[in-house]
C-alpha positions in Angstrom: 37.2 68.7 -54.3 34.0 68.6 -52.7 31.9 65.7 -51.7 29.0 64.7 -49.8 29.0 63.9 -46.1 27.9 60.2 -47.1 30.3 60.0 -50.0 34.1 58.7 -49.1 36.5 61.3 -49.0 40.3 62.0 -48.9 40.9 63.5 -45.6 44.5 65.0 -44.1 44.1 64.8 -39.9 46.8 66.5 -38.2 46.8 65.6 -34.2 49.1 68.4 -32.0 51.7 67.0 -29.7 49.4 67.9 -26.2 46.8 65.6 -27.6 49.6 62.4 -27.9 51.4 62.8 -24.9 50.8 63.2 -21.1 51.3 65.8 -18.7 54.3 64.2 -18.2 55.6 64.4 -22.2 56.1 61.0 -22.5 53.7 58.8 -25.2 50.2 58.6 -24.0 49.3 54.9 -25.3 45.6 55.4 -24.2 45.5 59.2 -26.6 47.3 57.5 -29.6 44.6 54.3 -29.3 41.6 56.6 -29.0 42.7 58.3 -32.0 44.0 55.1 -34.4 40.8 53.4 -33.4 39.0 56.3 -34.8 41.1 56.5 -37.4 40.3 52.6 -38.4 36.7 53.2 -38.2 37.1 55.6 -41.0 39.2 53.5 -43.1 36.3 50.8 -42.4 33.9 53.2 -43.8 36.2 52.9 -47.1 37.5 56.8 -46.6 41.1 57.4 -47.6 43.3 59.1 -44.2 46.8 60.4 -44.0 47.7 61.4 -40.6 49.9 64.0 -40.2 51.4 63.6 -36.1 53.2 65.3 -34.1 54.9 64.3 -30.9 58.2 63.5 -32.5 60.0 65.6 -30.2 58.0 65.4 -27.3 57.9 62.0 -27.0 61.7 61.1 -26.9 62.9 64.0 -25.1 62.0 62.3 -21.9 63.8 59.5 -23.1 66.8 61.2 -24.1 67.1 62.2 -20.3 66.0 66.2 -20.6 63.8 67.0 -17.6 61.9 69.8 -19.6 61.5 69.9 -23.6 64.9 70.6 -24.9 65.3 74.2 -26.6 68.4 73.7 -28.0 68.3 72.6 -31.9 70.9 69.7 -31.1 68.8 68.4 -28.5 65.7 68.9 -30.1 66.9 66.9 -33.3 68.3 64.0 -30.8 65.1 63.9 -28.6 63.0 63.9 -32.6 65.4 60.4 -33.5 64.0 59.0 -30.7 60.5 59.9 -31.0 59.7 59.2 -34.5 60.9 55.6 -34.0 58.9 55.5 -30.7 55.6 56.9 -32.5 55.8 54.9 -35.9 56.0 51.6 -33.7 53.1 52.5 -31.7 51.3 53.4 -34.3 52.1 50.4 -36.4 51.1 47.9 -33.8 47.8 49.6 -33.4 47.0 49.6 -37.0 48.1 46.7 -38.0 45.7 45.3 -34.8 42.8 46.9 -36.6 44.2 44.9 -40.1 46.2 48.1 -41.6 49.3 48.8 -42.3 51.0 52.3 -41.5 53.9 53.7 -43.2 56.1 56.5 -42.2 56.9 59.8 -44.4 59.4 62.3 -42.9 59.4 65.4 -44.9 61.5 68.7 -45.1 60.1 71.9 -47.0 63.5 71.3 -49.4 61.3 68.3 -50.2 58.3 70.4 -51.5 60.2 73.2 -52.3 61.6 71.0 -55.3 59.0 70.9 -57.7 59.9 66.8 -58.8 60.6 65.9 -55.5 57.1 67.7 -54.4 55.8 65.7 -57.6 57.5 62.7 -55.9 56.0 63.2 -52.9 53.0 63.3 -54.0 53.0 59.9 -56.5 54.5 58.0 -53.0 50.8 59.2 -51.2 49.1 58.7 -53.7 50.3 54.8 -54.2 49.9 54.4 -50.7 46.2 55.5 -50.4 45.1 53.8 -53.3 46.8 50.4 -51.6 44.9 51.1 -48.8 48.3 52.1 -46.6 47.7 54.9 -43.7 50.4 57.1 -44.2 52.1 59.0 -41.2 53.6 62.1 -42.0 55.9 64.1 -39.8 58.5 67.1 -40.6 62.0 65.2 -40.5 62.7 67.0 -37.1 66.2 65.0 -36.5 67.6 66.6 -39.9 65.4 69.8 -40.1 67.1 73.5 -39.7 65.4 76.6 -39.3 65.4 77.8 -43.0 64.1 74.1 -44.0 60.9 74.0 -41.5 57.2 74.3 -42.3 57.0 75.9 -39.3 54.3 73.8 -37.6 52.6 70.7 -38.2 49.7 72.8 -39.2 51.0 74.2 -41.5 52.5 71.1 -42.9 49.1 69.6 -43.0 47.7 71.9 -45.0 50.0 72.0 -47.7 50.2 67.9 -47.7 45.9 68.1 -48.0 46.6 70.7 -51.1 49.1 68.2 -52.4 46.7 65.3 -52.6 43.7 67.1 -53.2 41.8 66.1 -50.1 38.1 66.7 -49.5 38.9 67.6 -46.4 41.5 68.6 -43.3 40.6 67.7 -40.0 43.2 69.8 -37.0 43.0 68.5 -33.8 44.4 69.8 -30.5 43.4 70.6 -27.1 40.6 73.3 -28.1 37.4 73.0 -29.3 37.6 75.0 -32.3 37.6 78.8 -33.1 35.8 81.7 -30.7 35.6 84.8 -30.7 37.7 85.6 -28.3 39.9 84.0 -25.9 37.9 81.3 -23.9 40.8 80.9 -21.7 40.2 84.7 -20.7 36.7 85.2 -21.2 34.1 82.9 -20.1 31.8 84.5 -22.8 33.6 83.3 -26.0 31.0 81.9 -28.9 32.0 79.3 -30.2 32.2 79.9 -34.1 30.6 76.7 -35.8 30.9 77.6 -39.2 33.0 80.6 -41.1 33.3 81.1 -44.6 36.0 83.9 -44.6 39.1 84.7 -43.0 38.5 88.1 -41.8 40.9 90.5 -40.4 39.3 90.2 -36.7 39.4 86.5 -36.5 43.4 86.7 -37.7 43.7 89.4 -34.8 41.9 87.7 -32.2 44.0 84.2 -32.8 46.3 83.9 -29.8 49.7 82.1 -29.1 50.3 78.5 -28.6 47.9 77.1 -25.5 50.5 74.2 -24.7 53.9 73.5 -23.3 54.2 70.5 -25.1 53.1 71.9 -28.9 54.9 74.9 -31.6 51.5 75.6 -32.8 48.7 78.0 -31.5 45.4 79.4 -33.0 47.5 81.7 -35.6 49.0 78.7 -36.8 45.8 76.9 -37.1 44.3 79.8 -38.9 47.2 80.3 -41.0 46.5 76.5 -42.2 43.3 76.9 -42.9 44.2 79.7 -45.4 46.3 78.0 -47.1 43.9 74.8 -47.5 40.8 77.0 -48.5 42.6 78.9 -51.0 43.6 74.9 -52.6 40.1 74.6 -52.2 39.9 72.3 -49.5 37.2 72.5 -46.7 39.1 72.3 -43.0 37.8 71.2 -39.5 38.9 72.5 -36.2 38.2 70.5 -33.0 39.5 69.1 -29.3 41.1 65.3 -29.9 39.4 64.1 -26.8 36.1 64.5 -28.0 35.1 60.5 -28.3 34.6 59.9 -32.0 35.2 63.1 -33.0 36.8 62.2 -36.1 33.5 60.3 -37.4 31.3 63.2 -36.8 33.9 65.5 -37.9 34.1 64.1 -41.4 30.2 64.0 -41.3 29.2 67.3 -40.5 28.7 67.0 -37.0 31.2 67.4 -34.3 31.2 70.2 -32.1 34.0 72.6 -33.8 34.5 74.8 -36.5 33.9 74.3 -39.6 36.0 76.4 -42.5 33.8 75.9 -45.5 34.8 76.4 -49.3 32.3 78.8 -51.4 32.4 79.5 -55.1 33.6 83.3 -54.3 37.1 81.2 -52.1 40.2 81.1 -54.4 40.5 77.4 -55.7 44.0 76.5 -57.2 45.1 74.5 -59.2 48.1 71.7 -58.3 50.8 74.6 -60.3 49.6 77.2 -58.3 49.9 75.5 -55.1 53.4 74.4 -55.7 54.0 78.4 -56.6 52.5 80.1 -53.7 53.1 77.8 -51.2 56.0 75.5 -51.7 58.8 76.6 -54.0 61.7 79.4 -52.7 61.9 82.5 -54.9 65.2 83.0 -56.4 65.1 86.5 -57.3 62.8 89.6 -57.8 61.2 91.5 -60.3 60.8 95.3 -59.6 57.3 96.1 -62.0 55.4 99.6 -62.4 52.6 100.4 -60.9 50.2 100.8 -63.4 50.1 96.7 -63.7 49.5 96.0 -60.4 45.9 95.6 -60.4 45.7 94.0 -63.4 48.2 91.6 -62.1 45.7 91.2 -59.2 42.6 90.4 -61.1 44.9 87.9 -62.6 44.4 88.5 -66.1 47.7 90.2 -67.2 51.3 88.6 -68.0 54.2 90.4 -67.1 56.0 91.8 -70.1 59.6 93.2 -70.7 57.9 96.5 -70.5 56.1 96.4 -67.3 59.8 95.5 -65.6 61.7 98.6 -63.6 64.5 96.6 -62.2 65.6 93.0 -62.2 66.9 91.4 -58.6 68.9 88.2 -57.9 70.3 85.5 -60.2 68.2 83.0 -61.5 67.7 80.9 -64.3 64.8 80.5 -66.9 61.8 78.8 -65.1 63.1 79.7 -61.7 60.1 81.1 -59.4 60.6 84.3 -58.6 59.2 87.4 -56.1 57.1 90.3 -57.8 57.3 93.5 -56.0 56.9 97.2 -56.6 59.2 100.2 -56.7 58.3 100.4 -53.0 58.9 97.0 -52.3 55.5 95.6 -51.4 55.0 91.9 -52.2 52.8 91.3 -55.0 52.9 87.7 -55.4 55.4 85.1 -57.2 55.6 84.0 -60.8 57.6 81.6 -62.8 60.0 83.1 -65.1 60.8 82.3 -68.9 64.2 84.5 -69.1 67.0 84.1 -66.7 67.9 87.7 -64.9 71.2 87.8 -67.5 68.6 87.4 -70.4 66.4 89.6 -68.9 69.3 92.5 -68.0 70.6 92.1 -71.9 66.7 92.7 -72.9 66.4 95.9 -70.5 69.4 97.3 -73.2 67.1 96.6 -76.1 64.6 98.9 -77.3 61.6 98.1 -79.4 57.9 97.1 -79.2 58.8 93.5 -80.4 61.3 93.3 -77.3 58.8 94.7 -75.2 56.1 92.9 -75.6 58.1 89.7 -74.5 55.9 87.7 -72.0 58.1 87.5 -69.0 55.7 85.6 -66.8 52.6 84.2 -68.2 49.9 84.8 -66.0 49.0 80.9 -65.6 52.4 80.9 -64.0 51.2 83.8 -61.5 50.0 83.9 -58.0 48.7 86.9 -56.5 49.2 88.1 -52.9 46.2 90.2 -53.4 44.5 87.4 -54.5 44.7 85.3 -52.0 44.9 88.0 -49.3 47.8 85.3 -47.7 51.4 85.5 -48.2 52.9 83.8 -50.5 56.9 82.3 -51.0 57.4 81.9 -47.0 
């Protein structure tokens, strides 16, 4: 949803783990007030925030007596226990200085990959902004395995702004936005102020991450911001040390880059989202080619007839993966037949039995639609 730069919005701010801690990895108080007080400024102007922080791990690794950040997945989770407390209590004191009151959400993708509990997720913000509560999200770290992580907290971000529908998602970390090419290498990088499309050459020129202390780099970032235009949602990059770069990055005017939302950028809807983003395909469907594009101008169900092979075991209304004979990705759909049903049908001949909407194409994201990858 789009507003005005004087209007109040619903903004998603993700701060990287560099831009929290010291050299040393331990919490840097005088980073986490800058950025509350910022934060509070915005409440004051009556704009609804939900910060999304990292540092869990960085901040308690020190404390758990690891010289360097632990890269074992026990350690990391044990360092994470002791961070989150140390970070929500920080925050919490800050906040609560300014007159609000901050409240903790530790989220695992099993928790949005579950459409109620993504729906659940999403009532809990929602109550909290409209009290007037900051929420603090984090990915739960301590519990978190590999095949349950977002990945990054950008990532994460992006897909919390598409679940609230926020105007807007501000990503801050030790760079000042996106050039085009690596400042650190070349002295005459541009700076890229504003960019309406995520083009092949700014995916390829996005580097690794720039920190010891963070799991997210520019590909990350960009990766984000793909995910929040295509829910329609207009995303800031910027350096967190920039004083009151918060303020002027939700009006308009921070040095950054700006990811704006046109009518040509793919908006979806709150179904969609949870689809391409969010839920875990269970199976695939195997169709002919002679759908494919049609699938891609998203204006074709998938019938019984258009199916060459069924994949996997799932049940009626299970999302599932769309590929071709060759196996290329096409997107993911929800499904109205379980793969048993849809087996027994493949026996059946008929038109009636062919014409059997499979997936309707409400219920249908395209890859090629959204030139991102969906399902991961």
């Amino acid at each position: 949803m789009a507003t005005l730069d004087n209007e109040k919005k619903r903004v998603v701010i993700k701060v990287g783990s560099s831009s929290l801690t010291s050299r040393h990895g331990e919490i840097s108080r005088r980073k986490l007030e800058k950025l509350a007080d910022e934060i509070a400024l915005l409440k004051d102007e009556g704009h609804e925030i939900v910060f999304v922080s990292s540092g869990a791990v960085a901040a308690g690794y020190r404390k758990l007596g690891c010289i360097d950040r632990p890269t074992s997945l026990p350690e990391k989770q044990a360092a994470a226990s002791i961070g989150q407390g140390l970070l929500i209590e920080a925050y919490s004191e800050i906040f609560l200085s300014h007159g609000y009151v901050a409240s903790q959400i530790l989220i695992t993708r099993s928790d949005f990959s579950d459409e109620s509990r993504y729906n659940n997720v999403r009532n809990t913000l929602n109550v909290l902004l409209e009290r007037g509560i900051i929420p603090i999200v984090n990915e739960n770290d301590t519990v978190t395995v590999d095949r349950l992580k977002f990945g990054d907290n950008d990532t994460l971000s992006a897909k919390v702004a598409g679940l609230i529908e926020a105007d807007q998602l501000i990503i801050l970390s030790d760079i000042d936005g996106l050039y085009d090419s690596d400042p650190r290498k070349n002295d005459e990088a541009k700076l890229l102020e504003k960019v309406y499309e995520i083009t092949p050459e700014i995916e390829e020129g996005a580097g690794e991450s720039g920190s010891e202390v963070g799991t997210g780099g520019m590909k990350s970032k960009i990766d984000a911001v793909k995910i929040a235009m295509a829910s329609g949602i207009s995303t800031f990059l910027g350096k967190a040390s920039i004083p009151n770069i918060l303020g002027d990055a939700v009006n308009g005017e921070a040095r950054g880059t700006y990811f704006e939302v046109t009518n040509e950028t793919i908006n979806l809807n709150q179904k969609k989202q949870w689809i391409a983003f969010h839920s875990g395909p269970e199976g695939e469907l195997v169709i002919n080619q002679k759908i494919r594009m049609s699938i891609a101008d998203h204006k074709h169900s998938i019938y019984s007839s258009d199916i060459e092979e069924v994949k996997g075991q799932f049940e009626k209304g299970a999302v599932i993966r769309i590929i071709d004979h060759l196996g290329e990705r096409i997107g993911l759909g929800v499904v109205n037949y379980s793969n048993e049903d849809l087996e027994k049908l493949s026996e059946i001949t008929g038109e009636e039995v062919e014409r059997l909407e499979v997936v309707h194409f409400d219920d249908l994201v395209c890859e090629l639609e959204l030139s991102l990858p969906v399902g991961v």
